[in-house]
N, C-alpha and C positions, 0 to 999 in steps of 0.2 A: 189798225196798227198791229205789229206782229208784236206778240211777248216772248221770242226767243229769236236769238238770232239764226236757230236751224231752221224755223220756218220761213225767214228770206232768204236763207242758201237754199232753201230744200224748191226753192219757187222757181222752176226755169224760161227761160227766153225764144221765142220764137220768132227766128229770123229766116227772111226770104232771100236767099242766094240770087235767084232766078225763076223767073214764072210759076216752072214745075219744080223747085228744088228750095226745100228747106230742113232748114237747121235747128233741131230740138236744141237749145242749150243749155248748161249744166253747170252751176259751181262744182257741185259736188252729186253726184245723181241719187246715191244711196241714202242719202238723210232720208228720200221721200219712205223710203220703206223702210227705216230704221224708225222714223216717229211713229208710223204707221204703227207699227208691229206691237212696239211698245207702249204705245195707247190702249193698241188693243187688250194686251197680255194683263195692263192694270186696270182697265174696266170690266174683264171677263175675271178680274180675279187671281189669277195665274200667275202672278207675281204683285209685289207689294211695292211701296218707296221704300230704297233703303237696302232689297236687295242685291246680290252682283249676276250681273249679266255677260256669259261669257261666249264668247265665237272667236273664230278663225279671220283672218285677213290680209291680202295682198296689199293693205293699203285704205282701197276708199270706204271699206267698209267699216275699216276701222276705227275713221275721222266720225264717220257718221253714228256707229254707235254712240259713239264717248260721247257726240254732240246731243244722244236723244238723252242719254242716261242723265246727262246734265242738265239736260230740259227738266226733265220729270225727278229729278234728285234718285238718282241709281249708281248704285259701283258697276266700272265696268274692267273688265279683266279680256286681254285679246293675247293672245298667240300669232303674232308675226313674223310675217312671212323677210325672208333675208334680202326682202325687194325695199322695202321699207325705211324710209330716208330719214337723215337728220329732221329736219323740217316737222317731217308729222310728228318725232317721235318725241319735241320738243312741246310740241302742240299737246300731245298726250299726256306728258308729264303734267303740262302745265293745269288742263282739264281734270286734271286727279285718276285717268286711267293707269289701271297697271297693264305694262307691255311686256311679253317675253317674245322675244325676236329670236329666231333661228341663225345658229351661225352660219356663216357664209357661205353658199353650196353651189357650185354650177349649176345643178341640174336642179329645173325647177318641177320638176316630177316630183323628185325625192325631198322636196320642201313640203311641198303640199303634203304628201304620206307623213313626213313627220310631223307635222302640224297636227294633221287628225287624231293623232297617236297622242300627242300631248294633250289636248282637248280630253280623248277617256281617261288620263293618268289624272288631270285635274281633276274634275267630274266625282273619279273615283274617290279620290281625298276630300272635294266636298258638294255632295250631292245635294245640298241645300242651292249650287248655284244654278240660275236657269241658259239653259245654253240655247243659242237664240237660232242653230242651224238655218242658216242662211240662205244655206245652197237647197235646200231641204224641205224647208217649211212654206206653204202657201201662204202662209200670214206676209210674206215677205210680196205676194202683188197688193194688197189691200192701198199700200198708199198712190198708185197709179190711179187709180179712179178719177181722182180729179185733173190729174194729167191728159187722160183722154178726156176730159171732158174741154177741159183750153184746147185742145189739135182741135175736136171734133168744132168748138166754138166761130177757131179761128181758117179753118180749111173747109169747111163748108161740106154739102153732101156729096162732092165732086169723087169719083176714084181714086182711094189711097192705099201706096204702098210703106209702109212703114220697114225704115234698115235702122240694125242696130246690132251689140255684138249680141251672140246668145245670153253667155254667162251661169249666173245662174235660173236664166230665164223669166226671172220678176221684174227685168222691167220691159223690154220688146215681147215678152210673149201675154205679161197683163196689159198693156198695150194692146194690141189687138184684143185680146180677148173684151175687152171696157169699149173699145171702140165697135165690134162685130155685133154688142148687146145691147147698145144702146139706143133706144128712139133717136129718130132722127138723126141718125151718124151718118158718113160716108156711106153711101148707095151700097159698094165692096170695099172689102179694105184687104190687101195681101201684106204676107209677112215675109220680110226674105233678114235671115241670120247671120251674122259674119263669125266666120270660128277663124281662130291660126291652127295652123299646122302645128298637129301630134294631140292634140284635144280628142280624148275619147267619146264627146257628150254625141258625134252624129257620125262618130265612125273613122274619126283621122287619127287613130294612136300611133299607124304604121308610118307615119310619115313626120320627118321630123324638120324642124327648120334652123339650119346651122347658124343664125344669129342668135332666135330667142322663140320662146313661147309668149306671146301676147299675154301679159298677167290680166285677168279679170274676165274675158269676153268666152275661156275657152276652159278645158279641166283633164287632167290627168286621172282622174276619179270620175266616177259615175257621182250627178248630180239628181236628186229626189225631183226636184221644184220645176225640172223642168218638163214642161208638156210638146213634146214634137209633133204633136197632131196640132198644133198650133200653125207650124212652118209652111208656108209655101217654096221656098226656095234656100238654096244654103251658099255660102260662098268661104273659102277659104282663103286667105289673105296671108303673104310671108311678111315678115318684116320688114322688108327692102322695099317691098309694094306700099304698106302702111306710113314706112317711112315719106315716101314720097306723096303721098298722100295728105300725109299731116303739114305738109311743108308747101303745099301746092294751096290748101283751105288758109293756111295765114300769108302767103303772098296775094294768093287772089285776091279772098274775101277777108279779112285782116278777121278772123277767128283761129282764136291759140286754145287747141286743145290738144287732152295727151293721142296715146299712138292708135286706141279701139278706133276711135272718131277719124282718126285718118281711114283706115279700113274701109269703114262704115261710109266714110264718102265716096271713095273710088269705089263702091260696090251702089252707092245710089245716086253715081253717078251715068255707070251702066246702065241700072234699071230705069232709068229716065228715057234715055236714049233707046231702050227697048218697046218703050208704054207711050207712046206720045199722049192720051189721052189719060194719064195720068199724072197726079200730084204725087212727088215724089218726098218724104219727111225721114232725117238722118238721126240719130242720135249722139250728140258732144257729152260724154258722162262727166268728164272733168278738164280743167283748165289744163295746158301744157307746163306746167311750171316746174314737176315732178320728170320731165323728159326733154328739158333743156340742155343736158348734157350727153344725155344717149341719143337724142334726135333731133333737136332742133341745130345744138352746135354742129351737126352733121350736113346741115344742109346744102352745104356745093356736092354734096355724094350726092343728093335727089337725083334721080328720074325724072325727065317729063313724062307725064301721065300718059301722054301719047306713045308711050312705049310698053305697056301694060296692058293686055288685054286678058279677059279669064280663058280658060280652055274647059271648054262642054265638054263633061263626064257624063258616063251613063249610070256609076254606082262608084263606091269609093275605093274598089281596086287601081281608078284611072289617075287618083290624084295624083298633081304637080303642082312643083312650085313655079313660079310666086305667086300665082291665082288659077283658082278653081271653080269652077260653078257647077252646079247639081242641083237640079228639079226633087221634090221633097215632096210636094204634093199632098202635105199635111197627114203623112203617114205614121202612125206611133211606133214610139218604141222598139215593138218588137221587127221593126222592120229594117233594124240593123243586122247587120253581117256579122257574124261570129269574129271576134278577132282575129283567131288563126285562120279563118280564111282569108283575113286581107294580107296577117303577116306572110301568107306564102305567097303571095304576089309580090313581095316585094324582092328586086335584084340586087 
């Protein structure tokens, strides 16, 4: 029996779409590394009960902090992002977090920069708090471990490809990594990433997408936590694409998730159709309920899927919208392109 209620949110569902297609599901995906983290931080000492714990958030990390801190009796303090709905922010009150939300900004670059900005202006007023960088800290794969170990449980040692957004990389790239380690796992296991357009984490800053930046999967900022010699493959995904996507997964298969998950499906739904002898495993990080009005009510706009295919790049001078695909070949780092030299590709 679970003695919080984050520990059955943080527990997700493994549904089989289709022979070689399945759906990691997700209330909330971030609790798993938000308990994680914060277990860890009070059995190593590094914070106390009673302390406040403070990060940045688009949203689901948000939910899931305030959920751990309330597990384990913690203040939490978060800097919100202007994406951030009544809904949560009701939830937060109600859980005793403090929220400061960003006023309203188009551009969600220049959200993220002020967030980070207001995170060291707190900080600096009170360095007594622990700030839990998110994007940043490895503590943040620690609660994937038993994630991979239910896939690896329930998928057997067959060949798996694991899709999911990047993000800040704790949960698809510990993923792989917990599954690549473990006795008895999948024979191979490949990684392939979904970013939106204008995310700088693999090289798309030059490239923007006139709807929206996908909040959560991608980053206008370089991210610490993420490891790219993780990746085998990358796909960029626009809005329109995802849209259609997310709308295609709850007509089909009657799963309501938000817009990464749309991505993430039409991107393994690809990679299926390229592996036949593989199993193919998507990740649903949150329910759609937060994108009922920007995406679901949208739905006679969908696409059929059938009208969507990626365009093979050779490097990220080539991206387009509304899908891109590019071999990554578990390359780190350093084996991106300088900015300006994508920026001057661009016309």
């Amino acid at each position: 029996m679970d003695q919080h209620i984050a520990e059955s949110i943080g527990r997700p569902d493994l549904i089989r779409l289709d022979d070689r297609l399945v759906c990691l599901r997700f209330e909330t995906m971030k609790v798993v590394s938000a308990l994680a983290a914060v277990r860890h931080l009070l059995d190593t000492g590094a914070v106390r009960r009673g302390d406040t714990l403070l990060d940045s958030s688009s949203g689901i990390y948000a939910y899931a902090l305030a959920l751990a801190c309330h597990r384990h009796g913690m203040r939490c303090h978060i800097v919100g992002s202007t994406t951030v709905d009544r809904t949560l922010r009701t939830q937060l009150a109600v859980l005793g977090a403090k929220l400061e939300q960003m006023e309203p900004c188009s551009d969600l670059k220049l959200d993220q920069k002020r967030r980070v900005e207001r995170i060291h202006e707190i900080l600096a007023a009170h360095p007594e708090y622990h700030w839990m960088r998110q994007y940043h800290d490895d503590i943040h794969y620690l609660g994937y471990r038993a994630i991979a170990d239910q896939v690896r449980a329930a998928t057997g040692p067959a060949p798996l490809t694991v899709v999911g957004g990047v993000g800040s990389g704790a949960s698809t790239g510990a993923l792989a990594r917990y599954l690549r380690a473990a006795p008895g796992g999948p024979a191979d296991v490949e990684l392939v990433g979904v970013q939106p357009y204008g995310s700088v984490t693999f090289g798309a800053g030059h490239v923007s997408d006139p709807e929206i930046i996908i909040a959560g999967i991608g980053s206008s900022i370089p991210f610490g936590n993420v490891s790219h010699e993780l990746y085998d493959t990358l796909h960029w995904i626009s809005f329109e694409a995802a849209l259609a996507g997310s709308v295609d997964l709850l007509r089909r298969h009657a799963v309501f998730a938000g817009l990464s998950t749309g991505a993430g499906y039409l991107a393994a739904r690809h990679e299926r159709e390229r592996s036949p002898g593989r199993t193919v495993l998507f990740l649903a990080a949150d329910t759609g309920h937060r994108y009922v009005d920007t995406v679901y009510a949208r739905h006679r706009e969908a696409a059929p899927l059938a009208d969507f295919a990626p365009q093979e790049v050779p490097d990220q001078s080539r991206l387009a919208l509304p899908w891109s695909r590019m071999s990554w070949n578990r390359a780190p780092a350093a084996a991106l392109p300088p900015a300006s030299a994508l920026a001057s590709e661009v016309v």
